[in-house]
PDB file with one MODEL, atoms N, CA, C and O in Angstrom:
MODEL        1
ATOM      1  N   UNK A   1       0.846  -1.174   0.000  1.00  0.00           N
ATOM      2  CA  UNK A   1       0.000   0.000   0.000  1.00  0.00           C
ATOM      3  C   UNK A   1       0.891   1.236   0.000  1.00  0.00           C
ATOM      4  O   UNK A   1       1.872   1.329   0.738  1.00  0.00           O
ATOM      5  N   UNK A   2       0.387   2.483  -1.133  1.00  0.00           N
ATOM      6  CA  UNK A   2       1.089   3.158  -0.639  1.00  0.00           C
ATOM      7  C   UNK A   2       1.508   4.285   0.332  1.00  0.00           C
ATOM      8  O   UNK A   2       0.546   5.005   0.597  1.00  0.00           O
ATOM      9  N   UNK A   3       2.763   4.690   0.999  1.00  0.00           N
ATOM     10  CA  UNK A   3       3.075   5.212   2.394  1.00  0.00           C
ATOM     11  C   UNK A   3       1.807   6.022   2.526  1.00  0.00           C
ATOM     12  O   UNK A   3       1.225   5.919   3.605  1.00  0.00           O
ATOM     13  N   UNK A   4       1.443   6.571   1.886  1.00  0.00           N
ATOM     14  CA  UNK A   4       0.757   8.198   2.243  1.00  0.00           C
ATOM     15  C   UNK A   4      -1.004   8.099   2.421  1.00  0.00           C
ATOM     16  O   UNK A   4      -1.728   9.025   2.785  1.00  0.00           O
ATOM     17  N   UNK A   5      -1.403   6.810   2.082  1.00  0.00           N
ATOM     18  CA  UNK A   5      -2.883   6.236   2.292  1.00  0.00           C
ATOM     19  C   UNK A   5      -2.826   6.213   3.326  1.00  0.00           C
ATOM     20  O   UNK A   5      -3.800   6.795   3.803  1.00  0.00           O
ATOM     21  N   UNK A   6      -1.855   5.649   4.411  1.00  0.00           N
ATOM     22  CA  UNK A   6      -2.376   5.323   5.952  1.00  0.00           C
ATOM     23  C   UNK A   6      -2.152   6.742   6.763  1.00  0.00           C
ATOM     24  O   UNK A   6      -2.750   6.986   7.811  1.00  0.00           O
ATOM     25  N   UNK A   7      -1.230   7.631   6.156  1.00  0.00           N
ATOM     26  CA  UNK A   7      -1.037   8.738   6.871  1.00  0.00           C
ATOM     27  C   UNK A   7      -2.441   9.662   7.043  1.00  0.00           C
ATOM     28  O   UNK A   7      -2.492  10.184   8.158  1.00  0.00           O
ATOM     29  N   UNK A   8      -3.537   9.958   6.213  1.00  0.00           N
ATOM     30  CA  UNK A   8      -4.636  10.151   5.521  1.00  0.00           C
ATOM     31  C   UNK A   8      -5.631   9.426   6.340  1.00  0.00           C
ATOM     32  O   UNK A   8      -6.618   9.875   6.923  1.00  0.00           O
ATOM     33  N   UNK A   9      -5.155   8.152   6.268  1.00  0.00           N
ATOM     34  CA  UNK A   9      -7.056   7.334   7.002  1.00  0.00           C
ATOM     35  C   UNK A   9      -7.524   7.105   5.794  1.00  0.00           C
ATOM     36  O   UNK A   9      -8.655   7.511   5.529  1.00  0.00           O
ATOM     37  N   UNK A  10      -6.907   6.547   5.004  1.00  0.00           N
ATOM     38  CA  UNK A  10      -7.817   6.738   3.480  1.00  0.00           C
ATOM     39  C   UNK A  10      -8.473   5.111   3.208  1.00  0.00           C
ATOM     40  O   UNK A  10      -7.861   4.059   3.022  1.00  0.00           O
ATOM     41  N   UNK A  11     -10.077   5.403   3.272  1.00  0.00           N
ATOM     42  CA  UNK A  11     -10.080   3.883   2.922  1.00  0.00           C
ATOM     43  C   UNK A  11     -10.544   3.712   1.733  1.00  0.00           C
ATOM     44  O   UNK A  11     -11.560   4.246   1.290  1.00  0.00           O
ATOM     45  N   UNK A  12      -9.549   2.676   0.940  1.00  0.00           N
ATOM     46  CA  UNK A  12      -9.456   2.194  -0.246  1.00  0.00           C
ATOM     47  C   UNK A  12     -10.830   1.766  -0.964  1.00  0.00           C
ATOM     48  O   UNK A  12     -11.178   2.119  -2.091  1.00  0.00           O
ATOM     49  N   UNK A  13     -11.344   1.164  -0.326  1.00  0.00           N
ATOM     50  CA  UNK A  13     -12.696   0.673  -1.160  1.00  0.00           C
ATOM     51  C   UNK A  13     -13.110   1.698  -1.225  1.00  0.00           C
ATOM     52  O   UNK A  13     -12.971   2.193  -2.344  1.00  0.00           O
ATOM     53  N   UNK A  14     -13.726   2.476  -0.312  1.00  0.00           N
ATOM     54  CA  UNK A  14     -14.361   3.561  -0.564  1.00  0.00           C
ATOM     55  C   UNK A  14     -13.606   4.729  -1.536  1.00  0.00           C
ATOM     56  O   UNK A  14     -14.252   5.531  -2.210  1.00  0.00           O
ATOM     57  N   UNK A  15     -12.532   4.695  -1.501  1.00  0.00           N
ATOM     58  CA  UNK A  15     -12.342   5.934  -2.627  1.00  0.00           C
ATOM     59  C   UNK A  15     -12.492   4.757  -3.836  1.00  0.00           C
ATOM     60  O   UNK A  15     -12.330   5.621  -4.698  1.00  0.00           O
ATOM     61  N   UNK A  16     -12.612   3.896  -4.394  1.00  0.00           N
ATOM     62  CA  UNK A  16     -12.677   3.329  -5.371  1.00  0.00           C
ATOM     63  C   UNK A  16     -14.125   3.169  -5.625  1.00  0.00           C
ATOM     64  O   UNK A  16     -14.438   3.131  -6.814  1.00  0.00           O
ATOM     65  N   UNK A  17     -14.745   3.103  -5.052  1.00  0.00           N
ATOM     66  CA  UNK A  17     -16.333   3.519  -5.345  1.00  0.00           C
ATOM     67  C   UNK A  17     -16.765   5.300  -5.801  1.00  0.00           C
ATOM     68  O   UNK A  17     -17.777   5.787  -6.306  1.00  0.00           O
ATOM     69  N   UNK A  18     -15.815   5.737  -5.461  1.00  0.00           N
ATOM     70  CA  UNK A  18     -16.231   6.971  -6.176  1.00  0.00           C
ATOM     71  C   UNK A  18     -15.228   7.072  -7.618  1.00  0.00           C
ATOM     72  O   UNK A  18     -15.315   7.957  -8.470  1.00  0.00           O
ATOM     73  N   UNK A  19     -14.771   6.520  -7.621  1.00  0.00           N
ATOM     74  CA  UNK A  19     -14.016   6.432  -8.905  1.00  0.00           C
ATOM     75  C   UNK A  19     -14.701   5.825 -10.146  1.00  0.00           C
ATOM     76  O   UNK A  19     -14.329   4.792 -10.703  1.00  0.00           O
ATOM     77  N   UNK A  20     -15.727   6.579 -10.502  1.00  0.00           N
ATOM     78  CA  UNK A  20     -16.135   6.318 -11.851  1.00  0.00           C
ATOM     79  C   UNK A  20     -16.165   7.401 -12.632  1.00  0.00           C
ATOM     80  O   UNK A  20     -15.740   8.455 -12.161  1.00  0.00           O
ATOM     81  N   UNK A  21     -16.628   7.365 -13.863  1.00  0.00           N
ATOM     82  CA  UNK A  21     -16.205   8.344 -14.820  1.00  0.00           C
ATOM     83  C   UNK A  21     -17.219   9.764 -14.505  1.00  0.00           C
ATOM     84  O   UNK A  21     -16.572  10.811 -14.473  1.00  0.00           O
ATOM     85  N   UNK A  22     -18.441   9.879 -14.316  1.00  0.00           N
ATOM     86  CA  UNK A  22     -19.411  10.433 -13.669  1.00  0.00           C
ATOM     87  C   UNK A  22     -18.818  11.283 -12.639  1.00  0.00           C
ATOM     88  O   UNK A  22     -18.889  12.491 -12.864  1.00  0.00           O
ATOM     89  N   UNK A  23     -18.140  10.841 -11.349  1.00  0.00           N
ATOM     90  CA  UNK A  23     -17.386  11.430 -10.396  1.00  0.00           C
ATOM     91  C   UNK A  23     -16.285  11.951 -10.778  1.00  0.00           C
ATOM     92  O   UNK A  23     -15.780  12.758  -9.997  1.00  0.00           O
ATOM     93  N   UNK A  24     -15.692  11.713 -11.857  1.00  0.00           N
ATOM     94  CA  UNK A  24     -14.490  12.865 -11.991  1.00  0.00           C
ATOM     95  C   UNK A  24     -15.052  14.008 -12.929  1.00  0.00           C
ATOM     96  O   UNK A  24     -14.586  15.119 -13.186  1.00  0.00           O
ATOM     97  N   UNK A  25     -16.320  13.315 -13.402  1.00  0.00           N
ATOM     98  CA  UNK A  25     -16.835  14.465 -14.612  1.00  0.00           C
ATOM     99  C   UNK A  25     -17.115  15.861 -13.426  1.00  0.00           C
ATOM    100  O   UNK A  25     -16.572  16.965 -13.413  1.00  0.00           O
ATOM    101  N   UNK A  26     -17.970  15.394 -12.675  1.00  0.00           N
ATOM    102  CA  UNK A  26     -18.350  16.320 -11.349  1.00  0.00           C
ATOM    103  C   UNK A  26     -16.976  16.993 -10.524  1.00  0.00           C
ATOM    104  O   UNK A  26     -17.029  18.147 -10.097  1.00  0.00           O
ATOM    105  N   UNK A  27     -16.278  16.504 -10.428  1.00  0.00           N
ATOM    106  CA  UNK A  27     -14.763  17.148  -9.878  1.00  0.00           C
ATOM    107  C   UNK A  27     -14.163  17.942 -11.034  1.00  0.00           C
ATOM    108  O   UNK A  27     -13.610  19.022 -10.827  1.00  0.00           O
ATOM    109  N   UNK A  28     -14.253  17.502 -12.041  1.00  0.00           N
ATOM    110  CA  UNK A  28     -14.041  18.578 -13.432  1.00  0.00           C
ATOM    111  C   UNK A  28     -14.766  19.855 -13.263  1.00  0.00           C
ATOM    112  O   UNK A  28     -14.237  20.939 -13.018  1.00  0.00           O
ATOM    113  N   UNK A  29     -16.123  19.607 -13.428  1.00  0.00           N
ATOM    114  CA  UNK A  29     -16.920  20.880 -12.913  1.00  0.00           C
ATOM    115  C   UNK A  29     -16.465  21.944 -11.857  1.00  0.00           C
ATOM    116  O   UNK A  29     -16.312  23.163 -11.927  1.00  0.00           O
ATOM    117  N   UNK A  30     -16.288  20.909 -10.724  1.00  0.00           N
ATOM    118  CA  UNK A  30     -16.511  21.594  -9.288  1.00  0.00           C
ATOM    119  C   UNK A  30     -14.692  22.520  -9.609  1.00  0.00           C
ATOM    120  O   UNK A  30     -14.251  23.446  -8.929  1.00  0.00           O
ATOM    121  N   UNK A  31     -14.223  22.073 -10.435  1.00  0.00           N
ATOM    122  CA  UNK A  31     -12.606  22.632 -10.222  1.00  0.00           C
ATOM    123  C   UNK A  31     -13.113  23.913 -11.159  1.00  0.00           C
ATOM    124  O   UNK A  31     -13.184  25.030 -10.647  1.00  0.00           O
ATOM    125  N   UNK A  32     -13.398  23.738 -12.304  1.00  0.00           N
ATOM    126  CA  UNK A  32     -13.693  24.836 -13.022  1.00  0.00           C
ATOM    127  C   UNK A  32     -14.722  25.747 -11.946  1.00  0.00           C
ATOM    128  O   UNK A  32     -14.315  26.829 -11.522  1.00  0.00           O
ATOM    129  N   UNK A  33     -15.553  25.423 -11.702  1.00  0.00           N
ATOM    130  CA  UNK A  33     -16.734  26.752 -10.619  1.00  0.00           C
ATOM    131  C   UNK A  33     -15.527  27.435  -9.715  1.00  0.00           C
ATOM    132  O   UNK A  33     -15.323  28.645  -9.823  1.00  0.00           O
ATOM    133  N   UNK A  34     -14.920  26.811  -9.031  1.00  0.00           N
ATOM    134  CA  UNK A  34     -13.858  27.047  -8.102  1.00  0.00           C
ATOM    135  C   UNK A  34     -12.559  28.017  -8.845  1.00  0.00           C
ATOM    136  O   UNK A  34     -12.337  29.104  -8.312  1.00  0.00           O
ATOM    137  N   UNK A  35     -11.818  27.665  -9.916  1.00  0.00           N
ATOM    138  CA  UNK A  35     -11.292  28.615 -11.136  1.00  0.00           C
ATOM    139  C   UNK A  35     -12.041  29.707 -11.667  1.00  0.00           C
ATOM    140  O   UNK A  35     -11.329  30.546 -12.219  1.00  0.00           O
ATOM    141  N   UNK A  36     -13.476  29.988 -11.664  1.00  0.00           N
ATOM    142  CA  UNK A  36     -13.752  30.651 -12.059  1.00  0.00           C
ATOM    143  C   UNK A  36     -14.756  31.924 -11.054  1.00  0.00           C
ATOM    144  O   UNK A  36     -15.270  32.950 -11.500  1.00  0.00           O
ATOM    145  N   UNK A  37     -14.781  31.511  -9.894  1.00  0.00           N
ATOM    146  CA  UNK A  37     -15.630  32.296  -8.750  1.00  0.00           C
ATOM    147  C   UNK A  37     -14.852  32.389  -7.415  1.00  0.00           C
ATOM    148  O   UNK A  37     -14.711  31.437  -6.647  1.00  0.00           O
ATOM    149  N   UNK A  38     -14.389  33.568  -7.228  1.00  0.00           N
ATOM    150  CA  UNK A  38     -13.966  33.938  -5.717  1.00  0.00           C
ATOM    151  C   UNK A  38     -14.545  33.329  -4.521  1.00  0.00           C
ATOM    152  O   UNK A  38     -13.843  32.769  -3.680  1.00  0.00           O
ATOM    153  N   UNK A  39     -16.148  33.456  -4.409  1.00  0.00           N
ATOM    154  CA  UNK A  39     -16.530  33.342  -3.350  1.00  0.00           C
ATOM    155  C   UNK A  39     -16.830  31.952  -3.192  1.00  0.00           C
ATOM    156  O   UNK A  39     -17.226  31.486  -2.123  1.00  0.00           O
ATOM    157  N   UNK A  40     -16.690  31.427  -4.002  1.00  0.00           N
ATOM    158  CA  UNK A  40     -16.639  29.629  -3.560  1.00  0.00           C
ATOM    159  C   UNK A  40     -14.759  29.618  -2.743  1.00  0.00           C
ATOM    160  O   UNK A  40     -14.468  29.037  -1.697  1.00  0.00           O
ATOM    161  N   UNK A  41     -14.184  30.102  -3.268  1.00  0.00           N
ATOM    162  CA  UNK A  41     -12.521  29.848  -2.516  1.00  0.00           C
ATOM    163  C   UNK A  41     -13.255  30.492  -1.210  1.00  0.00           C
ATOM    164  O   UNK A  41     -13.452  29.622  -0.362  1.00  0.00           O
ATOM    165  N   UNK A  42     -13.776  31.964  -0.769  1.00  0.00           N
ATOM    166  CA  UNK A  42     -13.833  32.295   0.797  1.00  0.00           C
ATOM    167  C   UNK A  42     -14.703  31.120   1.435  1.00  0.00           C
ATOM    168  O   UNK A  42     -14.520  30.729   2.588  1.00  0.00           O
ATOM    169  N   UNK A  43     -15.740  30.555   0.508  1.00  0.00           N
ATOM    170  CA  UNK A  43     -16.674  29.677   1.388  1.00  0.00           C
ATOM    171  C   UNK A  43     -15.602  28.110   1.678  1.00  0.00           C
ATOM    172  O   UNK A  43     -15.660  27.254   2.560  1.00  0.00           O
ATOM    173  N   UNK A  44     -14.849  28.250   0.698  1.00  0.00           N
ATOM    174  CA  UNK A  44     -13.917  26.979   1.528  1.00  0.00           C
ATOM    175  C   UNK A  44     -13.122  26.707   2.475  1.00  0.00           C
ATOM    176  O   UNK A  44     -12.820  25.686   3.092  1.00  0.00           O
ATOM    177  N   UNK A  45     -12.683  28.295   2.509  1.00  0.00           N
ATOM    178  CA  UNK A  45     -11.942  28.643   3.711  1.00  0.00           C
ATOM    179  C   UNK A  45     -12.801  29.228   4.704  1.00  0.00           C
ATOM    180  O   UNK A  45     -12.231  30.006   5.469  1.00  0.00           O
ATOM    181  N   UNK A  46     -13.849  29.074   4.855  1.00  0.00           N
ATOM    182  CA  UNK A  46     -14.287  29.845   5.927  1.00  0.00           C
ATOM    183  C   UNK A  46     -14.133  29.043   7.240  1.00  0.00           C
ATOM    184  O   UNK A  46     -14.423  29.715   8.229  1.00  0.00           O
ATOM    185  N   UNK A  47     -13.695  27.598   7.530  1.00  0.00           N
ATOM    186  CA  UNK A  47     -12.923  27.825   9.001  1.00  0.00           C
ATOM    187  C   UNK A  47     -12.106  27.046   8.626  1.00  0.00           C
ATOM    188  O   UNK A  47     -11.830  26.532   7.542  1.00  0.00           O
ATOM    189  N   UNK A  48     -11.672  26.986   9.776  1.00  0.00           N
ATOM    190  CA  UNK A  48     -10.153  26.248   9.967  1.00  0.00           C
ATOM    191  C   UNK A  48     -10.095  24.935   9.558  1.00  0.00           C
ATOM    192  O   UNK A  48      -9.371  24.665   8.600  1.00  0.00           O
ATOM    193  N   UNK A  49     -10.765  24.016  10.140  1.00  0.00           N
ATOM    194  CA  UNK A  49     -11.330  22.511   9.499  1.00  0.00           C
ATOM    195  C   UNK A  49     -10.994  22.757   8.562  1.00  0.00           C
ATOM    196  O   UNK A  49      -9.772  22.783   8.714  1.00  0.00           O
ATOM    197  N   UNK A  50     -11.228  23.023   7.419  1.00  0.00           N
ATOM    198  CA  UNK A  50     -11.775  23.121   5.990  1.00  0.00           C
ATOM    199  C   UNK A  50     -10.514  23.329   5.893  1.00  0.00           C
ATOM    200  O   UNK A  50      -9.895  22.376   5.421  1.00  0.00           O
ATOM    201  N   UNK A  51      -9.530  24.799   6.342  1.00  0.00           N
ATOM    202  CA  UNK A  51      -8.089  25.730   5.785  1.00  0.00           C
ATOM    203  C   UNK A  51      -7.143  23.845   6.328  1.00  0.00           C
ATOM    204  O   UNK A  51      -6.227  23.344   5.675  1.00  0.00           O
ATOM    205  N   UNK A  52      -7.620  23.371   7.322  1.00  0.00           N
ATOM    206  CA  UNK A  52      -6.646  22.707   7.852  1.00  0.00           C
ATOM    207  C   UNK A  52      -6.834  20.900   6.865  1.00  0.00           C
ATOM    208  O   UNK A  52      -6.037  19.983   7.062  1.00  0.00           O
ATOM    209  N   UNK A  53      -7.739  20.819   6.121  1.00  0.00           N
ATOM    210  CA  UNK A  53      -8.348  19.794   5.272  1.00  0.00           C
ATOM    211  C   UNK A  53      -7.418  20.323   4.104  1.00  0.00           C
ATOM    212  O   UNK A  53      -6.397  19.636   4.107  1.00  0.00           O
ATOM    213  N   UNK A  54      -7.391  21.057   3.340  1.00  0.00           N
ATOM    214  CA  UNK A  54      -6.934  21.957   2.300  1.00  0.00           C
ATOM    215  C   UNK A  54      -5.433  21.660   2.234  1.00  0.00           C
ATOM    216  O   UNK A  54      -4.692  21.127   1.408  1.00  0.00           O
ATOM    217  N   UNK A  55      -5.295  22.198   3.389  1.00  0.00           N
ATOM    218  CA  UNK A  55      -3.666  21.933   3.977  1.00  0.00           C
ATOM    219  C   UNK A  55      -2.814  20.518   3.606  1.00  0.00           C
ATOM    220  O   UNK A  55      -1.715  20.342   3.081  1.00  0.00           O
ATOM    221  N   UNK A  56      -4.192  19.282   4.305  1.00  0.00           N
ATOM    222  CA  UNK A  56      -3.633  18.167   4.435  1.00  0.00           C
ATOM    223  C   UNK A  56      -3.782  17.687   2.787  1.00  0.00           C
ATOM    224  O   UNK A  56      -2.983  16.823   2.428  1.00  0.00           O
ATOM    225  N   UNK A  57      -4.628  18.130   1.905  1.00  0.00           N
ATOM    226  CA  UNK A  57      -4.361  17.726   0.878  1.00  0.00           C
ATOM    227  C   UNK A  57      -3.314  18.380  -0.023  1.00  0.00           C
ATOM    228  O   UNK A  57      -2.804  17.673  -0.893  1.00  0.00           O
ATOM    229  N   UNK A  58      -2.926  19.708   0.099  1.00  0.00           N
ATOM    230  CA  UNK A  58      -1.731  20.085  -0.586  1.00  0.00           C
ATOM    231  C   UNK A  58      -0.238  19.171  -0.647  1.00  0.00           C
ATOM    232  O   UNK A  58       0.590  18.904  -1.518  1.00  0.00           O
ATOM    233  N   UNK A  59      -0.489  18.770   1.303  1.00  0.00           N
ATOM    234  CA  UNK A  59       1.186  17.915   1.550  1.00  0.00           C
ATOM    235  C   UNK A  59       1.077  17.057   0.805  1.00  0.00           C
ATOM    236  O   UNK A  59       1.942  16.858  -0.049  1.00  0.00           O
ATOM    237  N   UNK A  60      -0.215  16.165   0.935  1.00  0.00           N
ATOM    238  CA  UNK A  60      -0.025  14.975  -0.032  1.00  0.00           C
ATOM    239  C   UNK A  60      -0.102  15.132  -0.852  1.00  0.00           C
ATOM    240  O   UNK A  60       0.941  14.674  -1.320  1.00  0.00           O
ATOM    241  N   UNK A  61      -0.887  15.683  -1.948  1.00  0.00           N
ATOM    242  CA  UNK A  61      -0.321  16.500  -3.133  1.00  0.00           C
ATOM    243  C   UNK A  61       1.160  16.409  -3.740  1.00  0.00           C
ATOM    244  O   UNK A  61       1.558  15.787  -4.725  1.00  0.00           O
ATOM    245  N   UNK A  62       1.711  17.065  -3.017  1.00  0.00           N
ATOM    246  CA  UNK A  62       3.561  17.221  -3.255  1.00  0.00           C
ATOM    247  C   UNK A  62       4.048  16.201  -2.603  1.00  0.00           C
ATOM    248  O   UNK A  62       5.079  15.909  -3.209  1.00  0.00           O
ATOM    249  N   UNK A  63       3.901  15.425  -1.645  1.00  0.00           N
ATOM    250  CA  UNK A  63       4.053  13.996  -1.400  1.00  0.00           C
ATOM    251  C   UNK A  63       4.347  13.186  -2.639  1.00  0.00           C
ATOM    252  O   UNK A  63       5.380  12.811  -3.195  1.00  0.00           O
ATOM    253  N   UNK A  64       2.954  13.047  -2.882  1.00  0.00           N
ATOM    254  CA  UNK A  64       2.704  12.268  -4.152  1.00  0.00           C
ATOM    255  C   UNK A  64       3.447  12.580  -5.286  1.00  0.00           C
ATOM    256  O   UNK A  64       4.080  11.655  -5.794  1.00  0.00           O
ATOM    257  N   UNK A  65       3.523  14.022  -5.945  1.00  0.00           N
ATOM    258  CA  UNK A  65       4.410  14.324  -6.871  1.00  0.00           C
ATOM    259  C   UNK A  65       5.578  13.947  -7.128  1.00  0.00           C
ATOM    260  O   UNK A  65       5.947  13.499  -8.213  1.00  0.00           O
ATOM    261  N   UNK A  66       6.444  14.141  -5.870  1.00  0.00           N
ATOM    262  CA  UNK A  66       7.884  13.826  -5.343  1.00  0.00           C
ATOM    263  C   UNK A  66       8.045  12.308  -5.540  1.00  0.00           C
ATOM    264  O   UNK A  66       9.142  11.835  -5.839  1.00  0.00           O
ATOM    265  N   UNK A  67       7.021  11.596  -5.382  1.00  0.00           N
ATOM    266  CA  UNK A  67       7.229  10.136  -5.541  1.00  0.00           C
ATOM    267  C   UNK A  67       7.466   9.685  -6.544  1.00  0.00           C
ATOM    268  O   UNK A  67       8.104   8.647  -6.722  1.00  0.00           O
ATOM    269  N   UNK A  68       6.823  10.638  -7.669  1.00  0.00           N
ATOM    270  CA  UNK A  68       6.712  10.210  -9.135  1.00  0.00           C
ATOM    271  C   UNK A  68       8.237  10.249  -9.677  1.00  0.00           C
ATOM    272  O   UNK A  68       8.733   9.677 -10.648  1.00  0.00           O
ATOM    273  N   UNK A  69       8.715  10.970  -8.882  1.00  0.00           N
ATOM    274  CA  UNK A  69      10.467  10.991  -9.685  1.00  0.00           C
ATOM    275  C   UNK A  69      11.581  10.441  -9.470  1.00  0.00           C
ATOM    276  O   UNK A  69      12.540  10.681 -10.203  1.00  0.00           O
TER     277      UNK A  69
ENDMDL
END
């Protein structure tokens, strides 16, 4: 498994149930609304949870990147 799933809590089946083509079509969307409207970025940050969720996905983010090389 890899390192950065258990750091996360990430459970596997379940992100693989959202993994159909439908669900990334909708994350396509939701990235473009988000690229294209300010006040969806303040409503994501509006507390800390959320700034501190954000957070944890950036590390892994660049986690993940770094792995690729």
């Amino acid at each position: 498994m890899p390192r950065h799933l258990p750091l996360e809590n990430v459970n596997i089946q379940r992100s693989l149930d959202f993994y159909t083509s439908i669900y990334r079509q909708e994350i396509g969307i939701i990235s473009r609304l988000i690229a294209q409207s300010a006040p969806i970025v303040d409503i994501m940050l509006a507390t800390q949870a959320r700034q501190d969720a954000i957070a944890r996905l950036a590390i892994t983010s660049n986690r993940l990147a770094h792995s690729l090389h």
